[in-house]
C-alpha positions as CSV (number, residue, x, y, z in Angstrom):
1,X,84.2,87.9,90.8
2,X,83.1,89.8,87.5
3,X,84.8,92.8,88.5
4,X,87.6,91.1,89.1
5,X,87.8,89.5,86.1
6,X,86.5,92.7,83.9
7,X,89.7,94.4,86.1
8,X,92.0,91.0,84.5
9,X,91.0,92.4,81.2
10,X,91.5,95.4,81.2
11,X,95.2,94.8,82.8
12,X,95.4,92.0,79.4
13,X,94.7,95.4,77.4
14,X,96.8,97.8,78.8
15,X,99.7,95.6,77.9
16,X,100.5,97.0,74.3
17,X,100.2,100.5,75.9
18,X,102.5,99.8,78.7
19,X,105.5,98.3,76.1
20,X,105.0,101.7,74.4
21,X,105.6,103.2,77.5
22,X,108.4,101.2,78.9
23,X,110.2,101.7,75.4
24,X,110.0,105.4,76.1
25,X,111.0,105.6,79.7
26,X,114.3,103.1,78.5
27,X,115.3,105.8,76.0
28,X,115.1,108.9,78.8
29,X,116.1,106.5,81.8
30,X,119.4,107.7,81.7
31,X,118.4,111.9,82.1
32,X,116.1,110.4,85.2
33,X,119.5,108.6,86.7
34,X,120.2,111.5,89.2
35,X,116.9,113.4,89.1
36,X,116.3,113.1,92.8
37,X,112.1,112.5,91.8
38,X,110.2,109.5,92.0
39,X,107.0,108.0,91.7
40,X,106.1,105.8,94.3
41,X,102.5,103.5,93.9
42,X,102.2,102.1,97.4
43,X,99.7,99.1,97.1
44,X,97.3,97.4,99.5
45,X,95.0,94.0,98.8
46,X,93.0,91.3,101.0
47,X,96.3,89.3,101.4
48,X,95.8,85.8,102.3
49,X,97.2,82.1,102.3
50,X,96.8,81.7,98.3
51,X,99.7,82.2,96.8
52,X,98.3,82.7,93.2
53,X,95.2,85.1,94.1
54,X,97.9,87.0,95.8
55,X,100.1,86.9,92.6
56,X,96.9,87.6,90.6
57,X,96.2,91.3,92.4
58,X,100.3,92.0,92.6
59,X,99.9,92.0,88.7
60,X,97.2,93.6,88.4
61,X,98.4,96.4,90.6
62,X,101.8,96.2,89.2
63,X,100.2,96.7,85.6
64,X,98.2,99.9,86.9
65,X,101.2,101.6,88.8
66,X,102.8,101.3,85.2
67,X,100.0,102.6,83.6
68,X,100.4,105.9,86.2
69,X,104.4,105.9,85.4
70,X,105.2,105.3,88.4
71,X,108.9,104.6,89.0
72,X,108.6,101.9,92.4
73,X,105.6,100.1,93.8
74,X,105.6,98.9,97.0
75,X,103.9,95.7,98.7
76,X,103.0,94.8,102.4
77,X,104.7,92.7,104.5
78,X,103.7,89.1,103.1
79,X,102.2,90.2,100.5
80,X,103.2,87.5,97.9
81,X,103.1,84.1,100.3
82,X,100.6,85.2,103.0
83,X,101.5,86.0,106.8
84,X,101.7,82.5,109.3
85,X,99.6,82.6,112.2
86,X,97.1,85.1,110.4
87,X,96.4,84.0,106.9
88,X,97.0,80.7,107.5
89,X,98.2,78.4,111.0
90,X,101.6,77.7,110.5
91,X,104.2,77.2,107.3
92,X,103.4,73.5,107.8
93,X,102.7,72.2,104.4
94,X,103.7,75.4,102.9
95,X,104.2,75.6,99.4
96,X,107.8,76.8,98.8
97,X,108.3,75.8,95.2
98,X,104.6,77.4,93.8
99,X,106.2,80.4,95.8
100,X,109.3,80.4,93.5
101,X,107.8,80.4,90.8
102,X,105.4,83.2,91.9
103,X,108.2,85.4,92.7
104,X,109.8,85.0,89.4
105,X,106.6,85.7,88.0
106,X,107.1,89.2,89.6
107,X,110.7,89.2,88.5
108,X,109.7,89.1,85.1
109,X,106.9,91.4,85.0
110,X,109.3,94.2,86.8
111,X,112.1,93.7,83.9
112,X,109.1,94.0,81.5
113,X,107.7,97.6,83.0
114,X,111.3,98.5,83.8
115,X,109.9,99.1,87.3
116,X,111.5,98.5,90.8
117,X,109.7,96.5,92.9
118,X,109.5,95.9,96.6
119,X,107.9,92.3,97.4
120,X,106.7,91.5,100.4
121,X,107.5,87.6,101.2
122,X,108.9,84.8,102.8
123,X,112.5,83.6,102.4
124,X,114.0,79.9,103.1
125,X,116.9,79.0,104.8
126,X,118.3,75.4,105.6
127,X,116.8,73.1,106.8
128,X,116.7,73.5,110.5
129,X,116.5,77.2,110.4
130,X,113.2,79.0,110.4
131,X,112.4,81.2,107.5
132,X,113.1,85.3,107.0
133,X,109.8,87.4,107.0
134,X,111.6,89.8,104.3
135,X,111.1,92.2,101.4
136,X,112.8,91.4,97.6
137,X,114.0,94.6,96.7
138,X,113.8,94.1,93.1
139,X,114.9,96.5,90.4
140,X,113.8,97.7,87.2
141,X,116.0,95.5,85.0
142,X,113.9,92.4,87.5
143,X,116.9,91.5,89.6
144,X,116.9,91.0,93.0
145,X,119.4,93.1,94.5
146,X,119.1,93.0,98.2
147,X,116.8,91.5,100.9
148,X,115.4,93.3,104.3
149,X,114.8,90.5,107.2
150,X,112.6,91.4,109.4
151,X,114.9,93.0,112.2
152,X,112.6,93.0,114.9
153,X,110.1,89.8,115.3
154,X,107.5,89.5,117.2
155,X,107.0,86.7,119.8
156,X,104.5,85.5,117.3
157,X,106.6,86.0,114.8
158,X,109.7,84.0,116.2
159,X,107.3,80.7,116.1
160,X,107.8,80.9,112.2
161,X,110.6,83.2,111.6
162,X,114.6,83.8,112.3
163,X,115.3,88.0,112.5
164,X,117.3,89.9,110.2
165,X,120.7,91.3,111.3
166,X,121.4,94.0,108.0
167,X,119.7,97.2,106.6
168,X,119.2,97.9,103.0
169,X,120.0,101.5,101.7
170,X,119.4,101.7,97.6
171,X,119.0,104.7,95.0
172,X,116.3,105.1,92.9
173,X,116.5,108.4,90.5
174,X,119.4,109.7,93.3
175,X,116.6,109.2,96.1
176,X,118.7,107.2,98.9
177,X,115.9,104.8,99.9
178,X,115.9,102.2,102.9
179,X,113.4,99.5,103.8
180,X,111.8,98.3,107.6
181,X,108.8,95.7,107.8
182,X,105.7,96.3,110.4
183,X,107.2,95.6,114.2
184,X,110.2,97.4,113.5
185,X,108.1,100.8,114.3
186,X,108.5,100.4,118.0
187,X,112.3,100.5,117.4
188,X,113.4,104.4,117.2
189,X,117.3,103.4,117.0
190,X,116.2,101.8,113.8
191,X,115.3,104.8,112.3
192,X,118.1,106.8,113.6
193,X,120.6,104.7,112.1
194,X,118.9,105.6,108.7
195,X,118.8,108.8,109.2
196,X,122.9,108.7,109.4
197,X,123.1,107.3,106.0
198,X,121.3,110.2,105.0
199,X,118.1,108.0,104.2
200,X,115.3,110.3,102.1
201,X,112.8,107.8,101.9
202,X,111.2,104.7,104.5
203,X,109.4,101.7,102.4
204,X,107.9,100.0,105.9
205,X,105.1,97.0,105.1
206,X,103.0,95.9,107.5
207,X,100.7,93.4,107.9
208,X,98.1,94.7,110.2
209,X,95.1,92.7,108.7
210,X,92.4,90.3,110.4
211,X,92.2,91.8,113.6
212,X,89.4,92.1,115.8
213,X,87.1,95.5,116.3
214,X,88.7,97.9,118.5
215,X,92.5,97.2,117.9
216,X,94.6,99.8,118.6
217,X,96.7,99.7,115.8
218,X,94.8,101.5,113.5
219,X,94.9,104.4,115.6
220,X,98.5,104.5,116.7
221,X,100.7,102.9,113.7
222,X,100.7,106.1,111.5
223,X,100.9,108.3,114.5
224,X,103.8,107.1,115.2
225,X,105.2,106.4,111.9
226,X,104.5,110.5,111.9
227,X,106.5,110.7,114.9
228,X,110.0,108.7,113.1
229,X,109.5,111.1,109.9
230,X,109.8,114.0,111.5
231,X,112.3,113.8,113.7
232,X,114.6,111.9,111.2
233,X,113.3,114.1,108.4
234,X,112.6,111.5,106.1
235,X,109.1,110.5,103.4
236,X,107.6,107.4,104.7
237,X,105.3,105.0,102.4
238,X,102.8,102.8,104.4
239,X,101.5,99.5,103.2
240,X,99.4,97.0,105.0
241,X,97.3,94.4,103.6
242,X,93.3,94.9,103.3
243,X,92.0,92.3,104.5
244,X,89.3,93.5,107.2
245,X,90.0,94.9,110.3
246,X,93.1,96.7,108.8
247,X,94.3,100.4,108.0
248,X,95.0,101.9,104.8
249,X,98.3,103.1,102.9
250,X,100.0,106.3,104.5
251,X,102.4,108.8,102.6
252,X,104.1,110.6,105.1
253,X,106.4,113.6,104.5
254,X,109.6,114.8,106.3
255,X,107.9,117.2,108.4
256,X,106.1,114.4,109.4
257,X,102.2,115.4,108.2
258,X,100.1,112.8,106.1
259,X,100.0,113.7,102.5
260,X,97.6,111.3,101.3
261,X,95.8,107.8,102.4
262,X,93.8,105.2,101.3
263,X,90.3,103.9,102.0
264,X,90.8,101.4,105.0
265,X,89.9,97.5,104.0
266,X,89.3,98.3,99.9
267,X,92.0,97.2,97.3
268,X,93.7,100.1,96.2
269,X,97.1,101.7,95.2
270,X,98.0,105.2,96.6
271,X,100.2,107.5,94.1
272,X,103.0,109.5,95.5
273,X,105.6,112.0,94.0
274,X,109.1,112.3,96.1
275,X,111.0,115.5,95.4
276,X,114.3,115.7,97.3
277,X,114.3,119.1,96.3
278,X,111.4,120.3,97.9
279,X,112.0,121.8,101.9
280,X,110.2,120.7,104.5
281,X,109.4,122.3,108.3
282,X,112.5,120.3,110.1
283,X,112.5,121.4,114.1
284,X,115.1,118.9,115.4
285,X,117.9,119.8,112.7
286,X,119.9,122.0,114.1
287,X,120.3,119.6,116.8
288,X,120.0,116.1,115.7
289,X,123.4,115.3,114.8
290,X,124.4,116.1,118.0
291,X,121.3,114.1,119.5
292,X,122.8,110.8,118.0
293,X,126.5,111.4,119.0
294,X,125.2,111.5,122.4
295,X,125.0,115.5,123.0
296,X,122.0,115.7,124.7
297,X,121.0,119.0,125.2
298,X,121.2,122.3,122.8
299,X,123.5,125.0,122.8
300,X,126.6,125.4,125.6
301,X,126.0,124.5,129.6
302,X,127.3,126.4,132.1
303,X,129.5,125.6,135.4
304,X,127.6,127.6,138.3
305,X,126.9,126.2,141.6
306,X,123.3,127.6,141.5
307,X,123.0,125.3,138.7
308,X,124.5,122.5,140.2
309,X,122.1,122.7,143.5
310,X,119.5,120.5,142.3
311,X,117.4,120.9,146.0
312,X,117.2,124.4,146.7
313,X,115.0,127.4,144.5
């Protein structure tokens, strides 16, 4: 508890600095517009069902990426309301007014650091219809301008949750940017169709947390969140809430190695720089457009009736 309150104060006294900052970065925002760079802070924290302790570390990490100029900061899946059926039973009871005003909480603080956001949360429909497990994809001016909904549920999550139907491409400093939330992984065609809007960058939250010893997603998620970068060429940021058993933040790049990680089940922010125009080892490109119009093989066949023969040699 005292580090976490001597980490409050120090956020309270970074504030002048960042203003300072944010006045400077307004006056040059316009020679970043097409740059193709950004910063991304991709954050992790013990996630649970407390709305405000969960708000409390959002700000605090928010007012650190700021600190680190960073340009977007992205948060696990649920990061803001807590997952149901992990963090807490159900959405029985849930508090959906404290988690307005919690999320414009985080509107306001992004329009004050002039930095995008990606929030982790739960949306409300009508009554009758189960909620969206989404992300806010908030911009730098603290405007929400699109929502992802989880496509893919799991059978969990369809006791709490209705799926998405819609992707979400945006631009940040010319980087074309698209979002995807934990189950979603197991999904390749998910990943292809970004790849044909000419996606650079993957924002996928997770919420991997609370598990018991031996799980076997630790082991496989960023394998094969590897696997989808490189054959789509495209950066991949990781989150995942740190609440023990979990795994840590990944930054993946489009040749599909892991540039940097976190420390598994700590608090922590991982900084990562995006250059579009940096190249990358792509194996598949000669090939993949092809691959997703449906020509399956490389280069011309041939008609030959030794070919044809499947059962002689």
């Amino acid at each position: 508890m005292r580090k976490f309150l001597a980490s409050m104060s120090l956020v309270i006294c970074s504030l002048a600095i960042i203003y300072a900052q944010t006045e400077k970065s307004a006056q040059s925002g316009s020679a970043e517009a097409e740059s193709g760079k950004i910063r991304i802070a991709s954050c992790q924290f013990p996630i649970s069902s407390d709305i405000m302790e969960n708000l409390r570390w959002i700000e605090k990490q928010l007012t650190e990426a700021k600190l680190r100029k960073v340009d977007i900061v992205h948060f696990p899946e649920c990061a803001l309301s807590g997952y149901p059926g992990v963090d807490m039973e159900s959405l029985d009871d849930f508090d959906w007014k404290l988690l307005q005003k919690a999320t414009d909480s985080v509107l306001t603080l992004a329009r004050t650091f002039k930095t995008w956001v990606i929030l982790g949360s739960i949306h409300p429909l009508s009554e009758g219809n189960k909620p969206h497990n989404c992300l806010y994809l908030i911009n730098h001016e603290g405007e929400i301008l699109d929502r992802y909904d989880k496509r893919f549920c799991t059978s969990g999550d369809l006791q709490c949750f209705s799926p998405g139907d819609h992707f979400v491409n945006f631009k940040v400093n010319g980087v074309d940017c698209g979002l995807l939330i934990c189950y979603d992984i197991r999904f390749p065609e998910l990943y292809r169709e970004y790849r044909k809007s000419e996606t650079d960058v993957i924002f996928q939250s997770f919420h991997n947390a609370r598990q018991g010893k031996g799980s076997i997603h630790p082991i496989i998620m960023h394998i094969t969140a590897q696997a989808r970068a490189a054959t789509n060429y495209f950066y991949m940021s990781l989150t995942n809430s740190s609440a023990p058993e979990s795994w840590p933040c990944y930054f993946i790049t489009p040749d599909g190695l892991v540039r940097n990680k976190l420390e598994k089940n700590v608090p922590g922010i991982l900084i990562s720089d995006i250059d579009t125009g940096e190249k990358y080892y792509d194996a598949s490109k000669t090939y993949r457009s092809g691959a997703i119009n449906g020509i399956l093989n490389s280069g011309e066949t041939v008609s030959d009736s030794l070919s044809l023969n499947k059962q002689r040699h």
